[in-house]
C-alpha positions as CSV (number, residue, x, y, z in Angstrom):
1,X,15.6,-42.3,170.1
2,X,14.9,-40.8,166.6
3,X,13.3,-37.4,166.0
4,X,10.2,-36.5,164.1
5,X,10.9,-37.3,160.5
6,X,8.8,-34.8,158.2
7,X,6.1,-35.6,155.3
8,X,8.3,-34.2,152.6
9,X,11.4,-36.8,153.2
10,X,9.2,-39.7,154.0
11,X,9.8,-42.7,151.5
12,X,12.5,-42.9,148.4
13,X,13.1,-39.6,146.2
14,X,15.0,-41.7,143.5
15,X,13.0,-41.1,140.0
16,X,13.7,-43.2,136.6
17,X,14.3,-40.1,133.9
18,X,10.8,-39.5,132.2
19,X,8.5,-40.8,135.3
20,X,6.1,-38.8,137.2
21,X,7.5,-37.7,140.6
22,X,7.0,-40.2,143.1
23,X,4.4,-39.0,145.8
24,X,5.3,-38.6,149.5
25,X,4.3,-40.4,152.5
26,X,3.0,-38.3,155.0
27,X,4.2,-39.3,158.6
28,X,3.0,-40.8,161.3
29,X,2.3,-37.7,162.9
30,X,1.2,-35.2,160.1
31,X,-1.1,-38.0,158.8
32,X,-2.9,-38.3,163.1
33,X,-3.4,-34.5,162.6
34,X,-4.5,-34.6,158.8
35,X,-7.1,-37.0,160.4
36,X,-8.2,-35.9,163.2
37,X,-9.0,-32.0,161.7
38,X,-10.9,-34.6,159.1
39,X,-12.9,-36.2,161.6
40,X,-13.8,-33.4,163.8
41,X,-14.4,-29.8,163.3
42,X,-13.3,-29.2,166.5
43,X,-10.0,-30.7,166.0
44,X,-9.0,-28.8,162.7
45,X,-5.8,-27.5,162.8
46,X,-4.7,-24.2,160.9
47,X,-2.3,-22.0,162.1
48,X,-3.1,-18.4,161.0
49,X,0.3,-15.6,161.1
50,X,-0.6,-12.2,161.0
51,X,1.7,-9.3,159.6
52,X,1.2,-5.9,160.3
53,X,2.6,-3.6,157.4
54,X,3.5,-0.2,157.0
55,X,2.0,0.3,153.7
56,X,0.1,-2.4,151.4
57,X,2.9,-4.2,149.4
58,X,3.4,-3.8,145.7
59,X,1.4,-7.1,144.6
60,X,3.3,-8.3,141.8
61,X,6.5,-8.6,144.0
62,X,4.4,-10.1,146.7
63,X,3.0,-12.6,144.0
64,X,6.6,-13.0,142.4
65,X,8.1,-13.5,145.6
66,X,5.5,-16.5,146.8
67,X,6.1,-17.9,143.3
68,X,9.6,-18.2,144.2
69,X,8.5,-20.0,147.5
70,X,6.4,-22.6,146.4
71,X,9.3,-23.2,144.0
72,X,12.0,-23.8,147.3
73,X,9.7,-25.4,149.2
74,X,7.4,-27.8,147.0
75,X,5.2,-28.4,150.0
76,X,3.5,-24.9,149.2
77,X,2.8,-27.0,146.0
78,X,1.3,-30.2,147.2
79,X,-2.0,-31.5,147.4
80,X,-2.4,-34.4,149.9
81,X,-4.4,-37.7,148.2
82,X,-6.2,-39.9,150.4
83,X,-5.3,-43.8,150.5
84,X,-7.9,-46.5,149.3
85,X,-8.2,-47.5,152.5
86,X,-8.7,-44.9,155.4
87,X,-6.1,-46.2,157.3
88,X,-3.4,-45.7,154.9
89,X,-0.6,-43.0,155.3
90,X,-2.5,-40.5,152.5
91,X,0.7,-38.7,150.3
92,X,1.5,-35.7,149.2
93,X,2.1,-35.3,145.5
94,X,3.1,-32.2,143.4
95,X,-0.5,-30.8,142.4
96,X,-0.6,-30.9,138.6
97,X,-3.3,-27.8,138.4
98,X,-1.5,-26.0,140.8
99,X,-2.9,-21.9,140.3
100,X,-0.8,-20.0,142.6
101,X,-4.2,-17.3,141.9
102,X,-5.8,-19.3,144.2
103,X,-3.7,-18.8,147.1
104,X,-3.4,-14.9,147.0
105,X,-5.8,-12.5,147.6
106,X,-6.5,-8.7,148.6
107,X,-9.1,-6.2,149.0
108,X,-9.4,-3.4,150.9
109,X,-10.9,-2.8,154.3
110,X,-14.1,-0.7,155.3
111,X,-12.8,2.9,156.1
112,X,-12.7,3.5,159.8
113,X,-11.7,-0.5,159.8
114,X,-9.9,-1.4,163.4
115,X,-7.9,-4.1,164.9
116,X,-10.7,-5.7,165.9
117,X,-11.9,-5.9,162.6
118,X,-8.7,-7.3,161.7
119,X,-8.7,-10.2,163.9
120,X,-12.7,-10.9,162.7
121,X,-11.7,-11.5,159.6
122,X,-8.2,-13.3,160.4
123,X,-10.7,-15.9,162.8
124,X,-13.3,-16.3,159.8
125,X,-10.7,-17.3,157.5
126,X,-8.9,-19.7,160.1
127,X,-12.1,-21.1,160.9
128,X,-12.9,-21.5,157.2
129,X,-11.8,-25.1,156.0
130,X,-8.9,-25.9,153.6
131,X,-10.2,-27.1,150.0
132,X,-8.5,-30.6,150.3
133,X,-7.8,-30.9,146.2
134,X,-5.6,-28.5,146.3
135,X,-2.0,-27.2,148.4
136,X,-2.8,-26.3,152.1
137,X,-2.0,-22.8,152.4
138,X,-3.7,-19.0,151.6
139,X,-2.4,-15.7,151.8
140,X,-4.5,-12.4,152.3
141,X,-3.7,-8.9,152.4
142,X,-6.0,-6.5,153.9
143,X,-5.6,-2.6,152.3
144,X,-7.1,0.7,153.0
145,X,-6.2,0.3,157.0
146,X,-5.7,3.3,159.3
147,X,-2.7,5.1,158.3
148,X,-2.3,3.5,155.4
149,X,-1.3,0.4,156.6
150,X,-1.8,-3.1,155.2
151,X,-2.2,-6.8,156.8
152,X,-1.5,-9.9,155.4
153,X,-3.0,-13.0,156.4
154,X,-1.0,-16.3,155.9
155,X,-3.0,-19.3,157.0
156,X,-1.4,-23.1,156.6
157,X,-2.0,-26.4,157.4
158,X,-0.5,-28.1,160.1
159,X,-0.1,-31.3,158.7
160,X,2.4,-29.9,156.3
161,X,4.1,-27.0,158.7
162,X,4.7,-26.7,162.8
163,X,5.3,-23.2,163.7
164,X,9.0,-23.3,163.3
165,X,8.7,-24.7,159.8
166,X,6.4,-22.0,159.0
167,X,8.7,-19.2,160.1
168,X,11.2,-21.0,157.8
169,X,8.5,-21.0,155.0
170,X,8.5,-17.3,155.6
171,X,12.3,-16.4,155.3
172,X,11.6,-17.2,151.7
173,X,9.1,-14.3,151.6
174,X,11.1,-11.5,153.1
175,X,13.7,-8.9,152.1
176,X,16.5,-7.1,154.6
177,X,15.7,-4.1,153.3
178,X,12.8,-1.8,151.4
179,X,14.4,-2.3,147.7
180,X,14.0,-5.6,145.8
181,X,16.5,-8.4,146.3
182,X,17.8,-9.4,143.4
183,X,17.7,-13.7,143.8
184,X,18.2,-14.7,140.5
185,X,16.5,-16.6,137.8
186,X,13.7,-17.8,139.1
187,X,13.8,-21.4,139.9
188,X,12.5,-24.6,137.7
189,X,8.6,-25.1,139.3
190,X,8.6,-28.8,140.6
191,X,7.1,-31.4,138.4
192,X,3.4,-32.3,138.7
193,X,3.1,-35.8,140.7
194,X,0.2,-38.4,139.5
195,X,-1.5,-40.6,141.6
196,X,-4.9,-40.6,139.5
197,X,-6.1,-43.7,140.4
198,X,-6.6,-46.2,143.4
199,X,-4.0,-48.9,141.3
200,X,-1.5,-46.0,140.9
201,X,-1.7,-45.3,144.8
202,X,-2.1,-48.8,146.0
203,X,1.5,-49.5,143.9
204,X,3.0,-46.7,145.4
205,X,1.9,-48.0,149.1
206,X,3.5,-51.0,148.5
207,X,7.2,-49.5,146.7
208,X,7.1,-47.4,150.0
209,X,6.5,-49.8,152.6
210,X,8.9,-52.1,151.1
211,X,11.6,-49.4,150.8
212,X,10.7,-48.4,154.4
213,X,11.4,-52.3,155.4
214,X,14.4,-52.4,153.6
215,X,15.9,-49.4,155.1
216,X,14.8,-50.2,158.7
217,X,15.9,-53.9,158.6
218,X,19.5,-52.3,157.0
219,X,19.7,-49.6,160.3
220,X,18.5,-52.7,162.9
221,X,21.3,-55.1,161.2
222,X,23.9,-52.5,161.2
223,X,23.1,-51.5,165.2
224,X,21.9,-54.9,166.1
225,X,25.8,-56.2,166.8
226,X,27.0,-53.5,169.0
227,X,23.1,-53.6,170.7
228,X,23.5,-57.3,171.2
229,X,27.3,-56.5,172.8
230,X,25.9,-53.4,175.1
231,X,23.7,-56.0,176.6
232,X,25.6,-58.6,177.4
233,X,28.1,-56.4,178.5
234,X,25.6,-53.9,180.8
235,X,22.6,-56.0,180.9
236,X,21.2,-53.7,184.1
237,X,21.8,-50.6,182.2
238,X,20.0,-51.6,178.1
239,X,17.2,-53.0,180.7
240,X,16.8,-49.9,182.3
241,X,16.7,-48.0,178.9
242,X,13.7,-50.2,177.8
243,X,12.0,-49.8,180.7
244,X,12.6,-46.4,181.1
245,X,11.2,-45.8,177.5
246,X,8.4,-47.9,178.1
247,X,7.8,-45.6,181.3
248,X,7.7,-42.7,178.9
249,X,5.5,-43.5,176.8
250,X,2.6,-44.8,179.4
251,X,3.2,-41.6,181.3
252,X,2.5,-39.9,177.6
253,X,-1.0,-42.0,177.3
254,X,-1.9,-41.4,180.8
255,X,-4.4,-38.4,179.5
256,X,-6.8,-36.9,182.4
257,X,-10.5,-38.1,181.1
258,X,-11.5,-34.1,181.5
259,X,-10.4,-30.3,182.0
260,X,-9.2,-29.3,185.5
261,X,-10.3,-25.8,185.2
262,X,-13.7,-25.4,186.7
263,X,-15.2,-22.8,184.8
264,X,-13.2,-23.5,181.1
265,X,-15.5,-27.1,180.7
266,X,-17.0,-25.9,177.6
267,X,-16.1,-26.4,174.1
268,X,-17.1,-25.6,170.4
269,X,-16.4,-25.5,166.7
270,X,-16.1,-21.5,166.9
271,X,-12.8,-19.2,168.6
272,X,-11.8,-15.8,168.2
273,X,-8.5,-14.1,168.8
274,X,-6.4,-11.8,171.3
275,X,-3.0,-9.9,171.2
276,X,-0.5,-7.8,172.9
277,X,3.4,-7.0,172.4
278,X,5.9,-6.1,174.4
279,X,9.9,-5.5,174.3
280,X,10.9,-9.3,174.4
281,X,14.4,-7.8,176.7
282,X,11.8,-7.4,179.6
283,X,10.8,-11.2,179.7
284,X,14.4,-12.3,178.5
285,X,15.6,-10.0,181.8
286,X,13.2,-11.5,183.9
287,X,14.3,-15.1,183.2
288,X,18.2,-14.8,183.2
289,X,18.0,-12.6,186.7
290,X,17.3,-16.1,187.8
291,X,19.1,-18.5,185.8
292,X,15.9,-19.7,183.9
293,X,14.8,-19.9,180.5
294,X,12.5,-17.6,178.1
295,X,10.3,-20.7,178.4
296,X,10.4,-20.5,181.6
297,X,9.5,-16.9,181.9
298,X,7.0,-17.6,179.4
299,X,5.6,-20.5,180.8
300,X,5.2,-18.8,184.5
301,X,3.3,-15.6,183.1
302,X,0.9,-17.9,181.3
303,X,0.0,-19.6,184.7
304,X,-0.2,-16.3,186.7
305,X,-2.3,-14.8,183.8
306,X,-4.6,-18.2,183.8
307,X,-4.3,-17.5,188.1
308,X,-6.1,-14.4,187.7
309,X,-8.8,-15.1,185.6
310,X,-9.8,-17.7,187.7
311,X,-9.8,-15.5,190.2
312,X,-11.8,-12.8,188.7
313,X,-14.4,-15.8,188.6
314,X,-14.2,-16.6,191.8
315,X,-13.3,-19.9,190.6
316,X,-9.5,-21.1,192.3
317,X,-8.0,-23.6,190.9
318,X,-4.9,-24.7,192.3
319,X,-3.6,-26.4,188.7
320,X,-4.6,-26.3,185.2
321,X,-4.0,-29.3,182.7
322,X,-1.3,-28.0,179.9
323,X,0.1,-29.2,176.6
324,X,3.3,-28.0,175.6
325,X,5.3,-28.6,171.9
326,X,8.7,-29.5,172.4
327,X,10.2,-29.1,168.9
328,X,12.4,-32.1,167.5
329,X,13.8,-30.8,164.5
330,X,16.9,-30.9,163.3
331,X,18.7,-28.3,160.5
332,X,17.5,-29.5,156.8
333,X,14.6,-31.5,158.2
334,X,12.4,-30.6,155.1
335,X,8.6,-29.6,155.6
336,X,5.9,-31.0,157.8
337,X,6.1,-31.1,162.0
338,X,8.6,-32.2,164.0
339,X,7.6,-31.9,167.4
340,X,6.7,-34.2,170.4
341,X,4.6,-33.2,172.9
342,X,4.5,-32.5,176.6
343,X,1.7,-32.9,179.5
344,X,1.4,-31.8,183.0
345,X,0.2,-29.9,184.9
346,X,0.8,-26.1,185.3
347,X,0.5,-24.4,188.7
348,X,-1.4,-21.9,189.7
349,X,-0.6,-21.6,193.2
350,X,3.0,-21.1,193.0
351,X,4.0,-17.8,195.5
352,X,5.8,-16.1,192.7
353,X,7.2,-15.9,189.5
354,X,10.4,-17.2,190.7
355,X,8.9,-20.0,192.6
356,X,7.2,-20.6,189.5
357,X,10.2,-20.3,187.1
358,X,11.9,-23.1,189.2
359,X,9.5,-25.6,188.9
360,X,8.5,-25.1,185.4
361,X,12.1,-25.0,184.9
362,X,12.4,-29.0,186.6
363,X,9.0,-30.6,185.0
364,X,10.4,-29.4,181.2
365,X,13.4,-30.6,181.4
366,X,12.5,-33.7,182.5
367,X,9.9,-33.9,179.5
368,X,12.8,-32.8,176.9
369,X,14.6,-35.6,178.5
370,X,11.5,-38.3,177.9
371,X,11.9,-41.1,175.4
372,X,8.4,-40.5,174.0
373,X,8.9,-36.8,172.6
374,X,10.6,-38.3,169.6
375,X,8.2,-41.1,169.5
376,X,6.0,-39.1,167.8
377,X,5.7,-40.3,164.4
378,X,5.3,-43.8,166.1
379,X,2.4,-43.1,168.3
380,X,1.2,-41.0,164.9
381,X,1.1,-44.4,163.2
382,X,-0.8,-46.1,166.4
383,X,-3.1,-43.3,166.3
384,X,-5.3,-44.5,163.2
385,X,-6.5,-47.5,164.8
386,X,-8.2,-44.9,167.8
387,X,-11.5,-43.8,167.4
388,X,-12.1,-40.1,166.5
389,X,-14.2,-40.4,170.0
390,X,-11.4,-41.2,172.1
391,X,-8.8,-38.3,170.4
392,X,-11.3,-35.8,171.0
393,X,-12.1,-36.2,174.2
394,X,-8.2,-36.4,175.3
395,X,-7.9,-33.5,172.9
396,X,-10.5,-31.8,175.1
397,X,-9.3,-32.6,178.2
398,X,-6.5,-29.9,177.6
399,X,-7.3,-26.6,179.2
400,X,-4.7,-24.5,177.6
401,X,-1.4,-25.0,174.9
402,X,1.6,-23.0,175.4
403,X,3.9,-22.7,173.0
404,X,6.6,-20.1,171.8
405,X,8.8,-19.5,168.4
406,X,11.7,-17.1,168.0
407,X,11.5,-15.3,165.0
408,X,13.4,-12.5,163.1
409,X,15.4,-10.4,165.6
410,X,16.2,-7.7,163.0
411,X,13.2,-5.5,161.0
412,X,11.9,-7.2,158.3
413,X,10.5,-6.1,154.6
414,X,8.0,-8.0,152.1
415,X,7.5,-6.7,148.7
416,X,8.4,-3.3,149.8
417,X,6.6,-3.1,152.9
418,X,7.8,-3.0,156.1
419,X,7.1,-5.6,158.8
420,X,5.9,-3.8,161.7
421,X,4.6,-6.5,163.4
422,X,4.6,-10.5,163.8
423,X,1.2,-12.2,165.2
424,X,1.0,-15.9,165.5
425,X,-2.4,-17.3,165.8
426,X,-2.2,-21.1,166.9
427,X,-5.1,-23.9,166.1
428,X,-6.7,-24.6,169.6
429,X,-6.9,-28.1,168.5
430,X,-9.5,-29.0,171.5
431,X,-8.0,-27.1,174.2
432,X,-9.9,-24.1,175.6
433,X,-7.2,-21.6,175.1
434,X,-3.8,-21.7,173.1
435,X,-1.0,-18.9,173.8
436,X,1.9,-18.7,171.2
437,X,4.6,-15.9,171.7
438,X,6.4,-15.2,168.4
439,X,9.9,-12.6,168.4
440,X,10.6,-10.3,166.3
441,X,12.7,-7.1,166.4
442,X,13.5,-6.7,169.7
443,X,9.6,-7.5,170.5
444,X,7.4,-10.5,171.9
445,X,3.9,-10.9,170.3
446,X,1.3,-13.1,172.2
447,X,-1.4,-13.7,170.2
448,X,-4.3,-16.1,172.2
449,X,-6.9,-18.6,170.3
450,X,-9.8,-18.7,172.9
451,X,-12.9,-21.0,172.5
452,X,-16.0,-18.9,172.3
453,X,-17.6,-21.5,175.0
454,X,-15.3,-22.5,177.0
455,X,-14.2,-18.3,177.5
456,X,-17.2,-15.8,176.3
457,X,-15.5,-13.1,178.2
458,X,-12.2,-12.7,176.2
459,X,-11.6,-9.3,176.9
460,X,-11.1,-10.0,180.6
461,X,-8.7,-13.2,179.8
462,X,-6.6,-11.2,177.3
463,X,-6.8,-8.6,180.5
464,X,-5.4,-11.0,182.8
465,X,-3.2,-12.7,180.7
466,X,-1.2,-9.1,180.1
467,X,-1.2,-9.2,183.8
468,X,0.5,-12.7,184.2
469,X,2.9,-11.1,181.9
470,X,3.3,-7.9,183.4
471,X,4.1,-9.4,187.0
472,X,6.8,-11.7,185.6
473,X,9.0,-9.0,183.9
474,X,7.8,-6.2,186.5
475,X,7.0,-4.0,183.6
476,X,3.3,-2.5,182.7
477,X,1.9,-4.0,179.5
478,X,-0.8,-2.4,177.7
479,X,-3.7,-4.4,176.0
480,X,-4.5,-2.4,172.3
481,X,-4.7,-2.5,168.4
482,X,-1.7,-3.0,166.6
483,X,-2.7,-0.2,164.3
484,X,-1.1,3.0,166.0
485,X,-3.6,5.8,164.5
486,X,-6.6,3.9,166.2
């Protein structure tokens, strides 16, 4: 089965000498979550990365240095143009007005300013919606913190960028080392794309689609011999591969109508944020004294953490519904998401984390192994002719996302600054809570979106999630600000 193929790569790249770029087709899957954030507040889907910083960086490297990015990676360039029709895949074209200005911003923080008052503005601008006429991205920096340290904000779109394409995004950013990198002339700025008017779109949709039938029909003629051969030859086996994919994907669209969590029912346009960090060796220990994975270990301290806040309710549950991303790309897979995604549901009542590591251990596997995680671009193009309705309410259904990226191992620079910390802050995307753990330098950040209904004490989750963590790697975990003179 095929992977994930990203909104940058979509369609033909050739280009007669003197035309306009040609525009992009945005997958299957970028263009469900381009609509679905369209259609429903609740469904919007930024991811928001937080960097702490041990001094503000010098901004005209900073700006220099993005300049350079949006140069490597033309998505940070792109605009995305709607289709005459609203079904139609909408594309993503090289914005010709493209002000980089717009994108970058600073000021400096109230004296006395905290880590709460971090996250509070972090969750405003996350919550804020993307101007759609222009590229999908924003970066703030936050001066005049305690210490005189700096933040910077990065908040992108997730129909251009999964996490792991972000962190890519972000290597582009960074130096090894406190002085300047010297990278060279400064590469050409992509050309500006056109697609000015419903004609010049609606000829575009049809050059695609025709490439796209050309090039399928060429890869089903050149595999449609030896596939004809496999069968008569193993005609049990090729009809246990088509009904074993057809298995998958029915086991994908069989969504539970509502939340199992008896208290998390709630839900609403407005989240805010939680963190804590702590020596990624401790989890990474944990796992491997058992043969398991990170994931595992990650996976069995968000179910004991989600165990006791449920108990602190007095509100048991014996399992909670869970989405999981189960990445699908491959090396030079370009920009937008590659991922598939995975749900089950996540114990609570295991006896410990061990138990727990063994059978999170068997239910993932088993999903990496399903046909349907690289169906994902086609069940992104099924998904236009679903109304908003029904997406939300399986969106909704979800009670918590799990997810986790590795990231830099070694310490990290920007513009002269140095990288003291890495925070990934997920879109919740309907569930009622999303937990992302991000690596970097020897340390594992878990940074939770919580919906403001569905959990208004998120002091006491972000409490009892450190706990889950705490009992898997047997090590105590302290919930506080990331800025150390608070």
């Amino acid at each position: 089965m095929s992977t994930t193929s990203s909104s940058a790569d979509n369609g033909s790249s050739s280009q007669e000498k003197g035309d306009k770029p040609k525009a992009h087709r945005v997958s299957g899957w970028d263009f469900a979550t381009w609509r679905s954030a369209s259609d429903a507040q609740m469904l919007r889907s930024t991811m928001m990365a937080v960097y702490v910083l041990d001094r503000a960086p010098d901004w005209d490297r900073l700006v220099s240095r993005y300049d350079r990015a949006t140069r490597l990676s033309p998505v940070l360039r792109m605009k995305m143009v709607e289709g005459p029709v609203a079904i139609a895949n909408p594309r993503l074209v090289v914005d010709e007005h493209f002000d980089l200005s717009f994108h970058m911003s600073r000021f400096s923080m109230p004296e006395g300013s905290t880590w709460k008052d971090v996250l509070d503005e972090a969750r405003r601008e996350a919550m804020m919606d993307f101007d759609r006429n222009r590229s999908l991205w924003h970066v703030t920096v936050l001066e005049g913190l305690p210490g005189g340290k700096a933040v910077l904000l990065f908040k992108l779109h997730h129909a251009i960028a999964d996490g792991q394409k972000g962190m890519e995004i972000g290597a582009a950013l960074i130096d090894l080392t406190e002085e300047e990198t010297d990278l060279g002339p400064m590469p050409d700025a992509p050309e500006a794309g056109d697609l000015s008017s419903k004609r010049d779109f609606g000829r575009t949709m049809i050059q695609d689609n025709a490439e796209w039938v050309a090039k399928t029909a060429t890869r089903v003629a050149k595999g449609a011999v030896p596939a004809t051969v496999q069968a008569i030859k193993s005609p049990v086996e090729t009809a246990g591969k088509v009904g074993g994919a057809a298995k998958s994907l029915a086991k994908f669209t069989q969504q539970p109508s509502a939340p199992a969590s008896p208290i998390m029912t709630k839900r609403s346009v407005n989240y805010h944020f939680g963190a804590f960090e702590f020596p990624f060796q401790d989890l990474r220990g944990a796992a491997k004294a058992g043969g398991h994975t990170v994931n595992d270990a990650f996976l069995a301290a968000v179910a004991e953490g989600m165990r006791r806040y449920h108990d602190a309710h007095n509100a048991p549950v014996e399992a909670l519904h869970i989405s999981m991303p189960i990445s699908t790309r491959k090396p030079g897979g370009g920009g937008g998401n590659a991922v598939g995604i995975a749900h089950f549901d996540l114990k609570l009542s295991t006896p410990n984390a061990e138990t727990a590591m063994d059978e999170i251990h068997e239910i993932v596997q088993k999903w990496r192994q399903e046909p349907v995680i690289g169906m994902s671009n086609q069940l992104g193009e099924v998904s236009r002719f679903l109304p908003t309705d029904m997406v939300l309410s399986a969106a909704t259904s979800s009670d918590v996302t799990a997810s986790n990226v590795p990231g830099p191992p070694l310490e990290l620079w920007i513009a002269g600054a140095k990288i003291e910390h890495m925070v990934p802050f997920p879109p919740l995307i309907g569930a009622a809570v999303f937990v992302a753990m991000l690596t970097y330098d020897k340390q594992a950040a878990i940074g939770l979106s919580m919906d403001d209904a569905a959990v208004p004490d998120r002091d006491e989750l972000l409490r009892c999630m450190a706990e889950g963590f705490s009992s898997v790697t047997g090590k105590p975990i302290e919930v506080g600000g990331f800025l150390s003179e608070e």
